[in-house]
LOLO-733433 format. One record per residue (C-alpha): residue number from 1; residue in one letter; y, z, x. Coordinates in steps of 0.5 Angstrom, whole numbers, plus 500, padded with zeros to 3 digits. Layout:
<sites>
site nr: NUM	rest: a	v: Y	w: Z	u: X
...
</sites>
This chain:
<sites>
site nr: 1	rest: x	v: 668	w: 828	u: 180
site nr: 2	rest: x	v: 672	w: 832	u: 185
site nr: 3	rest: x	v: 681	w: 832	u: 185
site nr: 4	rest: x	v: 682	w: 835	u: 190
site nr: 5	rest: x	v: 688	w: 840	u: 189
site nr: 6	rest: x	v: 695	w: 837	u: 186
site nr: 7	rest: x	v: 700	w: 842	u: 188
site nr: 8	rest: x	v: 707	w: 842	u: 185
site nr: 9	rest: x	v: 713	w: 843	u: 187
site nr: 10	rest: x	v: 716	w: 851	u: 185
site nr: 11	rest: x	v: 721	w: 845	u: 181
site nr: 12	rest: x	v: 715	w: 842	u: 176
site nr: 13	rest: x	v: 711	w: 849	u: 176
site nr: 14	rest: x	v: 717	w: 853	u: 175
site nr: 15	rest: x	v: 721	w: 853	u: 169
site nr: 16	rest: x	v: 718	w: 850	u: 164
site nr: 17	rest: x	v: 718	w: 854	u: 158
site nr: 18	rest: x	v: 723	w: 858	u: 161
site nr: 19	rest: x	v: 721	w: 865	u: 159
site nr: 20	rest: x	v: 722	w: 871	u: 163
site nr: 21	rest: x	v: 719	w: 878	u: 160
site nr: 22	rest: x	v: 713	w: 881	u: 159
site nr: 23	rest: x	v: 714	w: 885	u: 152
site nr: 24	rest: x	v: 712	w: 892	u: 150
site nr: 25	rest: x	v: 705	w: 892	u: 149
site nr: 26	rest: x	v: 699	w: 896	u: 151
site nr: 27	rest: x	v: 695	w: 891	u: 156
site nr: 28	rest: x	v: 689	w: 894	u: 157
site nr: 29	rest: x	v: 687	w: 894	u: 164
site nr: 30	rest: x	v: 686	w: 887	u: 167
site nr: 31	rest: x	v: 690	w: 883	u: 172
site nr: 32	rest: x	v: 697	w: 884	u: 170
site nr: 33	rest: x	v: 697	w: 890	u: 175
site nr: 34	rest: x	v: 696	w: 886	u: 181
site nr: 35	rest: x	v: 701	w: 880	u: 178
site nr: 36	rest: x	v: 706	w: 885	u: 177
site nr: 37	rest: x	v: 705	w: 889	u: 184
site nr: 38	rest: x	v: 705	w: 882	u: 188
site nr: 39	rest: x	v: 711	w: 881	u: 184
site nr: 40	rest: x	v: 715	w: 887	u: 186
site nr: 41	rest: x	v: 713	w: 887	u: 193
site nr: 42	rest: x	v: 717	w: 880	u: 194
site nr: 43	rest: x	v: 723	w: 883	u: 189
site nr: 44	rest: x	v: 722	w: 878	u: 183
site nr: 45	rest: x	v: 720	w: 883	u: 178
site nr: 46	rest: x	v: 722	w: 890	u: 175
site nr: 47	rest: x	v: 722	w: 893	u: 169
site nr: 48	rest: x	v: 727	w: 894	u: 163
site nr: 49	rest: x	v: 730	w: 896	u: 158
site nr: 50	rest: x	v: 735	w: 895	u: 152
site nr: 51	rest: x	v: 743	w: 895	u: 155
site nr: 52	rest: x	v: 746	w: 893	u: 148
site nr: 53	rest: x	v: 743	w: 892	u: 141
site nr: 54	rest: x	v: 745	w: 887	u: 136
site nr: 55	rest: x	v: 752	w: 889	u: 132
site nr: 56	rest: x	v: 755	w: 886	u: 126
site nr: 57	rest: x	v: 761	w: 884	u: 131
site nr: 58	rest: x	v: 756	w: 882	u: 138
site nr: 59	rest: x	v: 749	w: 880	u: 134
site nr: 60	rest: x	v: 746	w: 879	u: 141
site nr: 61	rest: x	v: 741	w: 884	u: 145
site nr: 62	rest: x	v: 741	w: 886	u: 153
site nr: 63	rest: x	v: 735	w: 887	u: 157
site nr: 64	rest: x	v: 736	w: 890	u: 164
site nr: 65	rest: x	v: 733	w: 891	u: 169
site nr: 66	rest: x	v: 732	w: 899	u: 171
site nr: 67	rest: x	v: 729	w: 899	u: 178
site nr: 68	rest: x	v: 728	w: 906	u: 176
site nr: 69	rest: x	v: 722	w: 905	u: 171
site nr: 70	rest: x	v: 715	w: 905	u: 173
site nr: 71	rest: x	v: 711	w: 899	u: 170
site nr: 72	rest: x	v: 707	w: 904	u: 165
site nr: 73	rest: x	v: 713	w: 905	u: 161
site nr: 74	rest: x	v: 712	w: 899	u: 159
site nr: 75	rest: x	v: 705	w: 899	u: 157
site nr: 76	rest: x	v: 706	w: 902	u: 150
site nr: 77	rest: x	v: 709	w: 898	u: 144
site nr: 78	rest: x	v: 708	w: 899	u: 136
site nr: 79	rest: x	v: 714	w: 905	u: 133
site nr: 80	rest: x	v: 716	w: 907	u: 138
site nr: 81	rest: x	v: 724	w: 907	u: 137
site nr: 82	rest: x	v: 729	w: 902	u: 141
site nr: 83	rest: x	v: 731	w: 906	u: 147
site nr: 84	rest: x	v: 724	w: 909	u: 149
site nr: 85	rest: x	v: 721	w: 901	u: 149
site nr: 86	rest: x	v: 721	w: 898	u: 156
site nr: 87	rest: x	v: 718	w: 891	u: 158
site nr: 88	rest: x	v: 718	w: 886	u: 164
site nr: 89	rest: x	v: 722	w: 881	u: 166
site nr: 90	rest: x	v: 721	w: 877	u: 172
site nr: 91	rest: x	v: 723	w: 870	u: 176
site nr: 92	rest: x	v: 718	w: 865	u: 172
site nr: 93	rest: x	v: 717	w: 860	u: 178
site nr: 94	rest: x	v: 715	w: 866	u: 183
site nr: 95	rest: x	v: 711	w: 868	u: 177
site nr: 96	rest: x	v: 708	w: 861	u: 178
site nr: 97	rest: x	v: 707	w: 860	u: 185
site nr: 98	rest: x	v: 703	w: 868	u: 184
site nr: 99	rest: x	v: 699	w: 866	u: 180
site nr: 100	rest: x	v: 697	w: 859	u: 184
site nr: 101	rest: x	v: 696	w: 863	u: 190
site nr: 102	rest: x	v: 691	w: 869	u: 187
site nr: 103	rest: x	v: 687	w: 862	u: 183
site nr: 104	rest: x	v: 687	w: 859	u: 191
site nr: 105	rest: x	v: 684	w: 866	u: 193
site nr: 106	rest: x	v: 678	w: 865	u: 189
site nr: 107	rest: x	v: 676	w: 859	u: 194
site nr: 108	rest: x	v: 672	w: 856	u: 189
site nr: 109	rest: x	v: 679	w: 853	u: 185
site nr: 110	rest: x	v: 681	w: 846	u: 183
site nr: 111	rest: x	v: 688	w: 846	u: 179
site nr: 112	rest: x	v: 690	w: 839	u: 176
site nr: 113	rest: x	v: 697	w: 839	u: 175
site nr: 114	rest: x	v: 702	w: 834	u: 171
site nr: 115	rest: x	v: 694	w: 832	u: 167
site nr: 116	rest: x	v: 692	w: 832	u: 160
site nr: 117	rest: x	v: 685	w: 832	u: 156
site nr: 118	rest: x	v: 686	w: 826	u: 152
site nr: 119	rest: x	v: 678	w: 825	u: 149
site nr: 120	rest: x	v: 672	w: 830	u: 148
site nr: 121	rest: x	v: 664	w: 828	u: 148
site nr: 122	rest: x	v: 661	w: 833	u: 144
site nr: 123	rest: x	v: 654	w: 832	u: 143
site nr: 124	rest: x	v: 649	w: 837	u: 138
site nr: 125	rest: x	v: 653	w: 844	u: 140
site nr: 126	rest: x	v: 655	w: 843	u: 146
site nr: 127	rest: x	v: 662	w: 839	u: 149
site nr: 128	rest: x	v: 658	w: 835	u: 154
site nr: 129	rest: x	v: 666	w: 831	u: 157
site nr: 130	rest: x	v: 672	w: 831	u: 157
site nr: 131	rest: x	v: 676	w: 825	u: 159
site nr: 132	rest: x	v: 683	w: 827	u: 163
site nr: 133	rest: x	v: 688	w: 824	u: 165
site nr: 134	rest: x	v: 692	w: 825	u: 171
site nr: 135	rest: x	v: 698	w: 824	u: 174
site nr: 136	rest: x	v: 696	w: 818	u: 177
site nr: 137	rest: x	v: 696	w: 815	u: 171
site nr: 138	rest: x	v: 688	w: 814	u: 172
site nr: 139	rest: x	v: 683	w: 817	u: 167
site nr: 140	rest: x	v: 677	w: 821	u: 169
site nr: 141	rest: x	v: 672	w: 824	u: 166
site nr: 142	rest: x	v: 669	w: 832	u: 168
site nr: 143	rest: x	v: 663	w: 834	u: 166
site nr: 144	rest: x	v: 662	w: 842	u: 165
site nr: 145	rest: x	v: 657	w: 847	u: 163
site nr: 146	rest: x	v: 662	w: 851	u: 159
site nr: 147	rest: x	v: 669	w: 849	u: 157
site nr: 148	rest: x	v: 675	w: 854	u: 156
site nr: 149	rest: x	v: 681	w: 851	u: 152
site nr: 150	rest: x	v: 687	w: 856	u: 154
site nr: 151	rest: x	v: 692	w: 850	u: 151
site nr: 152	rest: x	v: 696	w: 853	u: 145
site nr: 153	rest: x	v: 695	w: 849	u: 141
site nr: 154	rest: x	v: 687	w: 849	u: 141
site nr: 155	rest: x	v: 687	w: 842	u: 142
site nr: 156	rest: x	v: 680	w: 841	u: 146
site nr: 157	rest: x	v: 678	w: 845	u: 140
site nr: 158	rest: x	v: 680	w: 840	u: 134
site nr: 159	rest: x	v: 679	w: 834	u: 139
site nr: 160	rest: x	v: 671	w: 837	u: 139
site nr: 161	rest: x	v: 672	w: 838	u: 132
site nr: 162	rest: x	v: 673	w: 845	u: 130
site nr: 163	rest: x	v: 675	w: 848	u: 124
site nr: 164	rest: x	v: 682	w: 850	u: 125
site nr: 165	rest: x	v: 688	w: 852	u: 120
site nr: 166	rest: x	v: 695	w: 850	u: 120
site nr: 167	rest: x	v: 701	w: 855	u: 117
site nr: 168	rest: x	v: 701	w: 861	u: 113
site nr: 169	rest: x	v: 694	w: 863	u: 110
site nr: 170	rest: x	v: 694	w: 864	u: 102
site nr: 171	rest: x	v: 692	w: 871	u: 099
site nr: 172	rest: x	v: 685	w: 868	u: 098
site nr: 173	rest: x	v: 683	w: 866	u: 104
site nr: 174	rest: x	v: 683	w: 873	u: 107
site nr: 175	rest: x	v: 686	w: 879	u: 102
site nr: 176	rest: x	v: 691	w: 880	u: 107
site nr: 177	rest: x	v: 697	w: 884	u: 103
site nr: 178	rest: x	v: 703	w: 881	u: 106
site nr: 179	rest: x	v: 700	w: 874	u: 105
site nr: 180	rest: x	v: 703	w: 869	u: 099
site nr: 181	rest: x	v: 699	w: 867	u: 093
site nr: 182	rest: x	v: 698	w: 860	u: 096
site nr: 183	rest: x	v: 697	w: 858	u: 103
site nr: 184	rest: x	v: 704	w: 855	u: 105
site nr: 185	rest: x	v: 706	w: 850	u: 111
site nr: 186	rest: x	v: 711	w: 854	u: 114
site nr: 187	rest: x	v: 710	w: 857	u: 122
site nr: 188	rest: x	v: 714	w: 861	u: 127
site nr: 189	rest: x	v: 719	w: 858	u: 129
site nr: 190	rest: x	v: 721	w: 854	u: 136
site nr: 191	rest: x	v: 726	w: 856	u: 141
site nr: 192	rest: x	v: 728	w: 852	u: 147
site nr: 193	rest: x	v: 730	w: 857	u: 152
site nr: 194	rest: x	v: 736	w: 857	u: 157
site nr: 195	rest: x	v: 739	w: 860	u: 163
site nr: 196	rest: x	v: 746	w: 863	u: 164
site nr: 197	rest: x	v: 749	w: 864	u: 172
site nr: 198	rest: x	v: 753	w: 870	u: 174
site nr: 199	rest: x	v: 759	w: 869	u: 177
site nr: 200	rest: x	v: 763	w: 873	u: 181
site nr: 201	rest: x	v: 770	w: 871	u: 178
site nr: 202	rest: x	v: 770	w: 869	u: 170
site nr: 203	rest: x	v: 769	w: 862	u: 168
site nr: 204	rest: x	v: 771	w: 859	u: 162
site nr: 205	rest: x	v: 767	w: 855	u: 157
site nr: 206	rest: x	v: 765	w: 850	u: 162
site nr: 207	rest: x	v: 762	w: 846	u: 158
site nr: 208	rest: x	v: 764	w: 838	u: 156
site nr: 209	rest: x	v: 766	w: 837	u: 150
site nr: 210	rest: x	v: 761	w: 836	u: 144
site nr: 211	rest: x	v: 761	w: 829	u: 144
site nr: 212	rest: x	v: 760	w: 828	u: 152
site nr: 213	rest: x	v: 755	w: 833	u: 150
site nr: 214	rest: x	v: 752	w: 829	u: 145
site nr: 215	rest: x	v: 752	w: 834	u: 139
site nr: 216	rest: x	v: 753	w: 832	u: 133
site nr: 217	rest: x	v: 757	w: 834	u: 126
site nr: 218	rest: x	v: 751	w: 838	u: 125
site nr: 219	rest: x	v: 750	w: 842	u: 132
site nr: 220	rest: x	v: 756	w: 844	u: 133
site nr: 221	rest: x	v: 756	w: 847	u: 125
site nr: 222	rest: x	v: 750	w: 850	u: 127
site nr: 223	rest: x	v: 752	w: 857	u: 130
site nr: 224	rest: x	v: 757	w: 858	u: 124
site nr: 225	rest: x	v: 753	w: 856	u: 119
site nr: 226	rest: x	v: 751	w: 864	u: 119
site nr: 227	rest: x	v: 749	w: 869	u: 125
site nr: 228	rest: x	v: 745	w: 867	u: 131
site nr: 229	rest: x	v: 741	w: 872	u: 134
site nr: 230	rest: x	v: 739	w: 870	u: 141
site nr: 231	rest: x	v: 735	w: 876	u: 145
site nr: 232	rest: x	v: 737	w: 876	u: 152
site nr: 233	rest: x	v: 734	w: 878	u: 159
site nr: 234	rest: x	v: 736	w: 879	u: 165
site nr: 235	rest: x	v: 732	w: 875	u: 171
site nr: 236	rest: x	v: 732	w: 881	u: 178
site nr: 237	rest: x	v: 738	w: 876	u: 180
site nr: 238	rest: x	v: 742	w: 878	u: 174
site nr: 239	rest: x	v: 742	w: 871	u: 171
site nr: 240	rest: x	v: 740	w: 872	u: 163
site nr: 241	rest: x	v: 736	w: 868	u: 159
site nr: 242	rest: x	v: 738	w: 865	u: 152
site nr: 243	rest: x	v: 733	w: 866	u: 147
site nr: 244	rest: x	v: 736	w: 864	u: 141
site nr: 245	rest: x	v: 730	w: 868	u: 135
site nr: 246	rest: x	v: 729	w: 861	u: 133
site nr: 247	rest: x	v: 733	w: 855	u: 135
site nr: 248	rest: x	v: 728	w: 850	u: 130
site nr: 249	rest: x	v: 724	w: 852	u: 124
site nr: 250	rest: x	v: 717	w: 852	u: 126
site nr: 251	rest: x	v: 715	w: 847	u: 120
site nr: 252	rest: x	v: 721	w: 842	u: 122
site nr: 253	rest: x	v: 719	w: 842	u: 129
site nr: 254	rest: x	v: 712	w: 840	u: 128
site nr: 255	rest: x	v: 714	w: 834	u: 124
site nr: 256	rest: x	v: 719	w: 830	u: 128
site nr: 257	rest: x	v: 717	w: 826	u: 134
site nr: 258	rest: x	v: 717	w: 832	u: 141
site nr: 259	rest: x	v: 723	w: 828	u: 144
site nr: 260	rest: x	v: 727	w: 827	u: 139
site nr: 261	rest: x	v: 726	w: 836	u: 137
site nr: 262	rest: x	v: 727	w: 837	u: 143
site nr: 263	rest: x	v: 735	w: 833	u: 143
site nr: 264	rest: x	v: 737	w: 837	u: 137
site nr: 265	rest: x	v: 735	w: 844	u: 139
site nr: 266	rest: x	v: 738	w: 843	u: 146
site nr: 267	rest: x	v: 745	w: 841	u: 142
site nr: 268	rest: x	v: 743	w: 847	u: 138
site nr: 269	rest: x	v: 742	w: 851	u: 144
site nr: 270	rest: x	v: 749	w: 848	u: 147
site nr: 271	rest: x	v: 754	w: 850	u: 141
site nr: 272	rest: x	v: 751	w: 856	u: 141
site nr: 273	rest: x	v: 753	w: 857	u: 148
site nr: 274	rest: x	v: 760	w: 855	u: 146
site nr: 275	rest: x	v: 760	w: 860	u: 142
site nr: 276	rest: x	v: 758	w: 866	u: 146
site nr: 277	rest: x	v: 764	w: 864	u: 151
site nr: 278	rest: x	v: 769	w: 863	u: 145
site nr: 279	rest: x	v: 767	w: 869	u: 141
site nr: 280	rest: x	v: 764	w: 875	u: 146
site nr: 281	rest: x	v: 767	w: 877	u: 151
site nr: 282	rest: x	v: 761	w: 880	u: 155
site nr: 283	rest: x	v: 760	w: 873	u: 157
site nr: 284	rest: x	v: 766	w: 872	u: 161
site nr: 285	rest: x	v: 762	w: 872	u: 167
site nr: 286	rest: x	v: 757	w: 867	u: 167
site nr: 287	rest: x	v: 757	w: 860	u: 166
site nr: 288	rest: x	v: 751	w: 854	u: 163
site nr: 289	rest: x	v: 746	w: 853	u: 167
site nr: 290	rest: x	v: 740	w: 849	u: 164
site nr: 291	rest: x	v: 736	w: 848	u: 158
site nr: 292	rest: x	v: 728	w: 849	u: 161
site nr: 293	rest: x	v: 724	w: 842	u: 160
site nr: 294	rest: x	v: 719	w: 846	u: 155
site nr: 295	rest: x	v: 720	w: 848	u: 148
site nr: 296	rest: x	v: 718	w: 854	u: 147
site nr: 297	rest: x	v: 713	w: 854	u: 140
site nr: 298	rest: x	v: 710	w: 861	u: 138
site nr: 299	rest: x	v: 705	w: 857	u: 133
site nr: 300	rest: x	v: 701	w: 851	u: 132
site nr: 301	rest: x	v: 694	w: 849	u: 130
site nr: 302	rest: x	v: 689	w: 856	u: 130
site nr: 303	rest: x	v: 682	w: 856	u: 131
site nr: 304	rest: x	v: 678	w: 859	u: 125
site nr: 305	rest: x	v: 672	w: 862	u: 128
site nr: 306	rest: x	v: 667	w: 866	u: 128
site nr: 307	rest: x	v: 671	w: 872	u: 127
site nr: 308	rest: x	v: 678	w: 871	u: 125
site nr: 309	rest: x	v: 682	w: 878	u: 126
site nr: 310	rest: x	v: 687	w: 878	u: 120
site nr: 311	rest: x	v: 693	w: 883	u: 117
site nr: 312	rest: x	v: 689	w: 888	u: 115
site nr: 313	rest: x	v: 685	w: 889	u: 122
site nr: 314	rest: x	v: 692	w: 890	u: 125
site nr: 315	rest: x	v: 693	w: 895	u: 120
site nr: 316	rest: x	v: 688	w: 899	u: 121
site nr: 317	rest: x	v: 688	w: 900	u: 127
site nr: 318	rest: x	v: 683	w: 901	u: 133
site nr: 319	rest: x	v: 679	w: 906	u: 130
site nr: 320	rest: x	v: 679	w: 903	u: 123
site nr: 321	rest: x	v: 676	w: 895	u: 126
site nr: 322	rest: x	v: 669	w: 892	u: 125
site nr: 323	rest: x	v: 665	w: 890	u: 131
site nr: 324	rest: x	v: 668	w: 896	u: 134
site nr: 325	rest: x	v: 662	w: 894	u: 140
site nr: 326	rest: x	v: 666	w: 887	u: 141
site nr: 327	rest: x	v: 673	w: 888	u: 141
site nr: 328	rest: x	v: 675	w: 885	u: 149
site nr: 329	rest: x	v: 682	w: 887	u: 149
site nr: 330	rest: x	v: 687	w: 890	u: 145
site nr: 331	rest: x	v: 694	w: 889	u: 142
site nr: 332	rest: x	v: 700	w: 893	u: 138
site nr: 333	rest: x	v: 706	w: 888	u: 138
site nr: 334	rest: x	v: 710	w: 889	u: 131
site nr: 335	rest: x	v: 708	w: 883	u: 126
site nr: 336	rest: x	v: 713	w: 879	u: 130
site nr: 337	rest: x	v: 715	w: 872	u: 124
site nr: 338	rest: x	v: 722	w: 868	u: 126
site nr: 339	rest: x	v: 725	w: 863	u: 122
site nr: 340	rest: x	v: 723	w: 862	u: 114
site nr: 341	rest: x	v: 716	w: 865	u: 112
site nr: 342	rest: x	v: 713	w: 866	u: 105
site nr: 343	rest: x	v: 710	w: 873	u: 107
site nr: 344	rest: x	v: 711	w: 878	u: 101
site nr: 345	rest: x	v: 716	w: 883	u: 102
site nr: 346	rest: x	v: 718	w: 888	u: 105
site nr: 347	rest: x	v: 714	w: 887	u: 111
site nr: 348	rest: x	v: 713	w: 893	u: 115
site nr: 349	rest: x	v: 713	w: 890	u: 122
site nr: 350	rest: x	v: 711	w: 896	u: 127
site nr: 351	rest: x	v: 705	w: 899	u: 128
site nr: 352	rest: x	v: 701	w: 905	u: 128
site nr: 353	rest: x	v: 698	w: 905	u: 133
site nr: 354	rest: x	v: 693	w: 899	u: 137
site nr: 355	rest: x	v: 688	w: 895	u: 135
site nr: 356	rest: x	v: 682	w: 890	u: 138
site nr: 357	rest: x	v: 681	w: 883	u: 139
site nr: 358	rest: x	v: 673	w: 882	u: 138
site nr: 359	rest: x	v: 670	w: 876	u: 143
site nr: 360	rest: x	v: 667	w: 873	u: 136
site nr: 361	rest: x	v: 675	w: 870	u: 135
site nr: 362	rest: x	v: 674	w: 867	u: 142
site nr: 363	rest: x	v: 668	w: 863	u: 139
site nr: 364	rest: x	v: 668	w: 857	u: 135
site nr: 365	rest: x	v: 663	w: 856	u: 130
site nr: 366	rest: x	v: 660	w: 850	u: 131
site nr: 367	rest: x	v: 659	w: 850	u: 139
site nr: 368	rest: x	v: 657	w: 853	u: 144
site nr: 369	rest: x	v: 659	w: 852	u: 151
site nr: 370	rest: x	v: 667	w: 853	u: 149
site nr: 371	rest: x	v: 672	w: 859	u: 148
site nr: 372	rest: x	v: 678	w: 859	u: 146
site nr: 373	rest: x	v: 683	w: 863	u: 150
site nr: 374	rest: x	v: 691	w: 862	u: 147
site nr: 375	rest: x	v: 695	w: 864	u: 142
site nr: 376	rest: x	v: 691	w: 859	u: 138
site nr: 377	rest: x	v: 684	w: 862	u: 137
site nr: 378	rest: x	v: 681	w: 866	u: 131
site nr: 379	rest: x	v: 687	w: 869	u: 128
site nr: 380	rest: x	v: 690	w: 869	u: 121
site nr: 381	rest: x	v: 698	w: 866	u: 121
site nr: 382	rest: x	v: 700	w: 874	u: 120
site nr: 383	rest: x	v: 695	w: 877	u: 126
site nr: 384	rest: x	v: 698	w: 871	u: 130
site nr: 385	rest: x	v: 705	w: 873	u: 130
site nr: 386	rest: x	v: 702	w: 880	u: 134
site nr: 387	rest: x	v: 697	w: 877	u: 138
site nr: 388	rest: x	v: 701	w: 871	u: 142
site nr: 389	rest: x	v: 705	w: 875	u: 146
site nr: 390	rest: x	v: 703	w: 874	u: 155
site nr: 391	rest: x	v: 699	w: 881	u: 157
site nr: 392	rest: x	v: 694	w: 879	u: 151
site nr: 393	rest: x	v: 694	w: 873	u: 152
site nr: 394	rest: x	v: 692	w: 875	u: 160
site nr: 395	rest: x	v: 687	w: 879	u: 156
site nr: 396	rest: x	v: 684	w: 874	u: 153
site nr: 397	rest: x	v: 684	w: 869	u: 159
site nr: 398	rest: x	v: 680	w: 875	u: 163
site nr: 399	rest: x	v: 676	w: 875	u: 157
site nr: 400	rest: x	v: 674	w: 869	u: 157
site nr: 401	rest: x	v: 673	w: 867	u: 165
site nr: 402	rest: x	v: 669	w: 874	u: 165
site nr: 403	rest: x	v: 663	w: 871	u: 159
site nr: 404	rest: x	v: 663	w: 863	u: 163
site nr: 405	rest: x	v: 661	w: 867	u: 170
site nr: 406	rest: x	v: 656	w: 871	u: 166
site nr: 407	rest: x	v: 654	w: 865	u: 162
site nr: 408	rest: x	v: 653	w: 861	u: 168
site nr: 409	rest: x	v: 649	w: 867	u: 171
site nr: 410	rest: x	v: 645	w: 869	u: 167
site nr: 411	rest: x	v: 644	w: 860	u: 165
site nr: 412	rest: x	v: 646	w: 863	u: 157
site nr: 413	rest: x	v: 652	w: 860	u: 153
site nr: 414	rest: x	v: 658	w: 864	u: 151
site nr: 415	rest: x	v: 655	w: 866	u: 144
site nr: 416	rest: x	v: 650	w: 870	u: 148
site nr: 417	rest: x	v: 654	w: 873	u: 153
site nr: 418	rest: x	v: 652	w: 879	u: 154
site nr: 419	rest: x	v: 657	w: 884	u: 151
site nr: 420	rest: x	v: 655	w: 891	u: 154
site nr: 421	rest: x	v: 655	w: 887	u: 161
site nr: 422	rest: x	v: 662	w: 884	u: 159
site nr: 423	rest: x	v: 666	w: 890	u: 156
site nr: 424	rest: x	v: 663	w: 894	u: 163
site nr: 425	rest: x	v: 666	w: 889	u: 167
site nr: 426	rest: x	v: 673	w: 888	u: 164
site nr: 427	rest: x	v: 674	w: 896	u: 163
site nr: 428	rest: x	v: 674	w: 896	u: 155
site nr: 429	rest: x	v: 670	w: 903	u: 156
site nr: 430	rest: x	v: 675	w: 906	u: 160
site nr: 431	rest: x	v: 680	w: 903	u: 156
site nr: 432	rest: x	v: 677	w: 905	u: 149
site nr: 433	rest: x	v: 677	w: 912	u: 152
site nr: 434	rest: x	v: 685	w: 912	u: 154
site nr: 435	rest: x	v: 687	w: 909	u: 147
site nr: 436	rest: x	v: 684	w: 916	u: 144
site nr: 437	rest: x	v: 687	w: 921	u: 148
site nr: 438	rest: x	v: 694	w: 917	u: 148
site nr: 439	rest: x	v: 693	w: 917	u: 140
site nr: 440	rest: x	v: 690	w: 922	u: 137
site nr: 441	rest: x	v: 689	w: 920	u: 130
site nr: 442	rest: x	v: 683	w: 914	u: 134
</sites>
């Protein structure tokens, strides 16, 4: 049946979870191109590089933007020291509003906002509907020949029932050299994001008292019960954003009702800022502005695919990898754990040099007619704490849209996509051919 198009307001399709950067990291050579050059020409985006690193005495890192920087310095992560690394920081609610107007473009794009999948029908190999229901509190039912699950936590995937994994992979699931002996249930912990206004004369800590602001005992020990480390960008107006690394232990988070975790990590979130006004004299000319709606969550539920990419495909890197013929976007994000983890120490986190995502981790086993594009696809607990960050997952969504068209096309199912034809059409050749030049070992 047809919607029609629910438009929001920059307000409701703005914040949201609030973050505001694109980190170092190879991308490939898809779609984040044309973002960022229409985000540039309406000066909302720019690229940046660390302005202060943590220290004992200030344990908090600045990224600021340089309008001097070309974006390609931001296209390359792993070892490269501090100083050389350079990422994207930008305005989320233009980011979004760009983002709508280039779905828009397409001329062939219906966009349901403030909706959720609530059931699937799955028949044989195939999804064959979905009930959603919208912001009118009516419940629909769409029907598709392919179906793309982009949410975080795969949940169209589990609700067609697909095999998933939850928390940190014992050493016998996949041999990976970091992993603990038993799998654990820990997961990489949540963040609510907040924003800091720049005034032009200072201001006090400005915000109401603890108990006006609902904090508990508990909240207000929670910056001092050790060093909280946020990381902090800058938006192109010189507002900063709050990035407390994490706010919530993952585990904690995903046992608690949504409402009630968000409560505490946004009192968390408030005392912290008490803290960086009373202690840090950096910050003497901002004041609170907001908690963004979203809580902030690095993992959840994650696909066990046809593939699954695991610790030691990062290791190897590119040139190392199975299924070189498959790979469909690259990566070289340091393996980036936050919060409590078993992981076997010392885990070196940085990268050689980049490695492949093949298309098989976009596959469920059991399907045919879904893909999973999003943090949650075919990857191990430790592959994913490189994989999840925005350039890859805008890699994988181009992917995935890329094989449904040829699907649809050639009247096939995503398993039988023909890869040379998708690889072609996403520049994976090309992009193969840059990497080599770029590292020699490849």
């Amino acid at each position: 049946p047809k919607l029609g198009v629910q438009t929001a307001s920059q307000s409701e399709h703005a914040h949201l979870g609030g973050v505001n950067n694109w980190e170092p990291g190879v991308g490939g050579l898809g779609v984040h191109y044309e973002l960022f050059e229409r985000m540039k020409a309406i000066g909302a985006i720019g690229v940046a590089k660390t302005t202060h690193d943590y220290s004992e005495r200030e344990p908090y890192a600045l990224s600021e933007i340089d309008p001097d920087e070309p974006y390609e310095r931001s296209l390359k992560g792993g070892k490269l020291d501090g100083d050389k690394r350079r990422r994207v920081q930008f305005e989320a609610d233009a980011m979004a509003a760009t983002m709508e107007a280039m779905l828009m473009e397409a001329g062939n794009v219906r966009i349901h906002y403030r909706s959720r999948v609530t059931e699937a029908t799955v028949s044989g190999r195939r999804v064959r509907s979905v009930t959603v229901q919208t912001a009118s509190a009516d419940a629909v039912v769409m029907r598709a020949k392919l179906y793309i699950d982009c949410s975080g936590g795969v949940i169209l995937a589990k609700m067609a029932g697909c095999s998933t994994a939850f928390g940190e992979d014992g050493f016998a699931a996949y041999g990976e050299p970091s992993a603990p002996a038993e799998p654990q249930p820990n997961v990489n912990g949540v963040t609510l994001v907040y924003r800091v206004k720049r005034t032009e004369e200072p201001v006090a800590a400005e915000l109401p008292e603890y108990e006006e602001a609902g904090l508990d005992e508990q909240a207000k020990r929670w910056p001092l019960d050790k060093i909280r480390v946020p990381f902090i960008t800058a938006y192109p107006n010189g507002d900063l954003c709050v990035n407390l690394l994490p706010v919530m232990q993952g585990k904690e988070f995903h046992d608690l009702p949504p409402d009630r975790a968000r409560e505490i990590c946004a009192a968390r979130g408030l005392a912290h800022w008490h803290w960086l006004k009373r202690t840090q004299p950096g910050f003497a000319h901002f004041r609170f502005q907001m908690h963004f709606p979203l809580v902030g969550i690095r993992e959840s539920d994650r696909l066990v695919g046809q593939y699954v990419l695991t610790e030691n495909d990062v290791r190897a890197g590119y040139a190392a990898q199975p299924l070189q013929d498959r790979l469909i976007a690259f990566a070289d994000h340091s393996l980036d754990t936050h919060g409590q983890s078993n992981i076997r120490k010392p885990l070196d986190k940085r990268l050689d040099q980049p490695y492949g995502i093949p298309y098989d981790c976009l596959l469920p086993r059991e399907l045919d007619n879904l893909a999973v594009a999003t943090r949650g696809a075919s990857f191990s607990h430790i592959a994913a704490s490189s994989c999840r960050l925005s350039r890859t997952m805008m890699a994988m969504g181009e992917a995935a849209g890329m094989a449904a068209a040829i699907a649809l096309r050639e009247g096939t199912n995503f398993p039988e996509v023909p890869l040379p034809d998708l690889r072609h059409k996403l520049r994976i050749p090309e992009m193969s051919e840059k990497l080599k030049r770029e590292y020699h070992r490849i």
